[in-house]
C-alpha positions as a Python dict, from the first residue, in 0.01 Angstrom:
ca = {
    (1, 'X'): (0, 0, 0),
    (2, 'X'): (129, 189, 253),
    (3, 'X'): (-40, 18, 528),
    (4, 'X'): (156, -275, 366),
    (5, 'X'): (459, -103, 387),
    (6, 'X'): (399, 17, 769),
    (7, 'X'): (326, -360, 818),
    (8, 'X'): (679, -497, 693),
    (9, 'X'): (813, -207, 893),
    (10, 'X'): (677, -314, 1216),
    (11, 'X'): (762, -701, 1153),
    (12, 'X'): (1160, -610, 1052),
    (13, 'X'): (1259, -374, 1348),
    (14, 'X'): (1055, -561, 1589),
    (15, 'X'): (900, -943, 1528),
    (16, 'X'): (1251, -1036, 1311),
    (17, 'X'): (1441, -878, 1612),
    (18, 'X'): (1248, -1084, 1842),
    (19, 'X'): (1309, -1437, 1687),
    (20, 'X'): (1699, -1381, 1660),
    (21, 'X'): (1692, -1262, 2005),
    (22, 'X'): (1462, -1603, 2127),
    (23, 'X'): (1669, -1838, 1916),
    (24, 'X'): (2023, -1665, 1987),
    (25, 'X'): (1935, -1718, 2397),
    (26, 'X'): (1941, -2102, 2338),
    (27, 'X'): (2283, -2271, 2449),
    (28, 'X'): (2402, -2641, 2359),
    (29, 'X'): (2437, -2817, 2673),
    (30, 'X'): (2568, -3170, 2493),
    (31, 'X'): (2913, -3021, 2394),
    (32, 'X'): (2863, -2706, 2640),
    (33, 'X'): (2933, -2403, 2475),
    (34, 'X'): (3025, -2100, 2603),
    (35, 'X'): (2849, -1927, 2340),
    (36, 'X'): (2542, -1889, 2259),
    (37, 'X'): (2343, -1959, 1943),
    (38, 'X'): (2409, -1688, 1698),
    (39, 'X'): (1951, -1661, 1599),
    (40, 'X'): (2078, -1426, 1270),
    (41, 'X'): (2177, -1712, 1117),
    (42, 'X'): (1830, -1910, 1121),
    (43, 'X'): (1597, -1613, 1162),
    (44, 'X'): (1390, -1724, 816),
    (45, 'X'): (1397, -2087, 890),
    (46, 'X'): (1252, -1995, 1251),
    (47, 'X'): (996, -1757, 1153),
    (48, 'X'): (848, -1994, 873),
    (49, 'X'): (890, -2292, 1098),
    (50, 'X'): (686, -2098, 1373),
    (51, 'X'): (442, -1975, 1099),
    (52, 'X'): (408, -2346, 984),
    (53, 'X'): (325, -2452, 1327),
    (54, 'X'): (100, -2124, 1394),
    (55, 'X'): (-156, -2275, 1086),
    (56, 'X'): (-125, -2618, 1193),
    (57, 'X'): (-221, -2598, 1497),
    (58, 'X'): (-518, -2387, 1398),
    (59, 'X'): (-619, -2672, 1158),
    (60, 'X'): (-588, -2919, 1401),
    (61, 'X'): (-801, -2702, 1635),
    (62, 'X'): (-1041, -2640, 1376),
    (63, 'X'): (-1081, -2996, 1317),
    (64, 'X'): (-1048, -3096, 1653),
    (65, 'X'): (-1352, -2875, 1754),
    (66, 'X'): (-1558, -3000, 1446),
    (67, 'X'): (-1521, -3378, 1501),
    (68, 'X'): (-1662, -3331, 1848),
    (69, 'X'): (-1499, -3673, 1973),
    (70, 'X'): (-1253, -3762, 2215),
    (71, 'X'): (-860, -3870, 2079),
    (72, 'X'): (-801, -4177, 2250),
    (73, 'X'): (-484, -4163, 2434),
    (74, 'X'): (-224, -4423, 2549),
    (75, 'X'): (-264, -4512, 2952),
    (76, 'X'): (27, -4285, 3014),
    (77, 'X'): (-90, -3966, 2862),
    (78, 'X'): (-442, -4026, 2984),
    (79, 'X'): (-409, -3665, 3126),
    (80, 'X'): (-246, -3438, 2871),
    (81, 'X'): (-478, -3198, 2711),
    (82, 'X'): (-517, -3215, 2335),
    (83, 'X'): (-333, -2934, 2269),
    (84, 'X'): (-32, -3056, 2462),
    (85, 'X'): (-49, -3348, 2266),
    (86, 'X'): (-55, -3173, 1948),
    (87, 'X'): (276, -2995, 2099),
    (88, 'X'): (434, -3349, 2157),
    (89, 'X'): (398, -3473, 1837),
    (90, 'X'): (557, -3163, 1691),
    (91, 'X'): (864, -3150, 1937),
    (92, 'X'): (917, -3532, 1884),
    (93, 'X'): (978, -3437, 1495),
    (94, 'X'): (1284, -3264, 1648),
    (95, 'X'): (1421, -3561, 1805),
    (96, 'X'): (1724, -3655, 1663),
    (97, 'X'): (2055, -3804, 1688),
    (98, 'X'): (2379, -3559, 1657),
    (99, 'X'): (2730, -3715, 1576),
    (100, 'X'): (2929, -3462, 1880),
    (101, 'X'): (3178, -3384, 1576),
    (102, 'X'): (2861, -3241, 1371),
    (103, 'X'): (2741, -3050, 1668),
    (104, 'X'): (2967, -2753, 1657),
    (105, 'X'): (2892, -2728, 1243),
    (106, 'X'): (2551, -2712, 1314),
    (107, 'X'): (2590, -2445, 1585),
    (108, 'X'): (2826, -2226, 1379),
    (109, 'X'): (2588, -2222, 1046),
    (110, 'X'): (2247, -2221, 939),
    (111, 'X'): (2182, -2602, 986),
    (112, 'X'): (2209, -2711, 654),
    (113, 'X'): (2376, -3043, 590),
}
């Protein structure tokens, strides 16, 4: 238990502190803001999203390293690792289409529509 305890100690003063500092260092350079992103406000969504992406990419690893064939690849990304293709994928599910009137709503809350 109190290993536990030390644990949850560690991750609040210093692995929480160091997603809201990574996320509140991004800027928006569409509307460009002075300000930057305020990472308190998303600092659950961001860890699980990063924790979500830490066990899928060790699944896909996994699996990748089991099947023991090649991905085929489209002529243009004949060169990009697996793993950076993996990484693609994921970023693309990002890829989206802001109204600029939404942007600033976005920017000032936690996301949520």
């Amino acid at each position: 238990m109190a290993q536990a305890q030390a644990t949850m100690h560690t991750f609040r003063l210093n692995k929480k502190q160091c997603f809201i500092m990574q996320y509140g260092a991004k800027t928006e350079p569409a509307r460009r803001r002075v300000h930057k992103l305020d990472g308190r406000l998303t600092v659950g969504e961001n860890i699980a999203d990063n924790g979500g992406l830490r066990v899928a990419y060790g699944a896909y690893h996994l699996h990748s390293t089991r099947a023991k064939k090649e991905e085929q690849r489209l002529p243009t990304f004949g060169n990009w690792t697996d793993a950076q293709m993996f990484f693609l994928a994921f970023a693309n599910t990002w890829c989206e289409a802001v109204k600029p009137s939404a942007i600033n709503y976005l920017l000032d809350t936690d996301g949520v529509y």
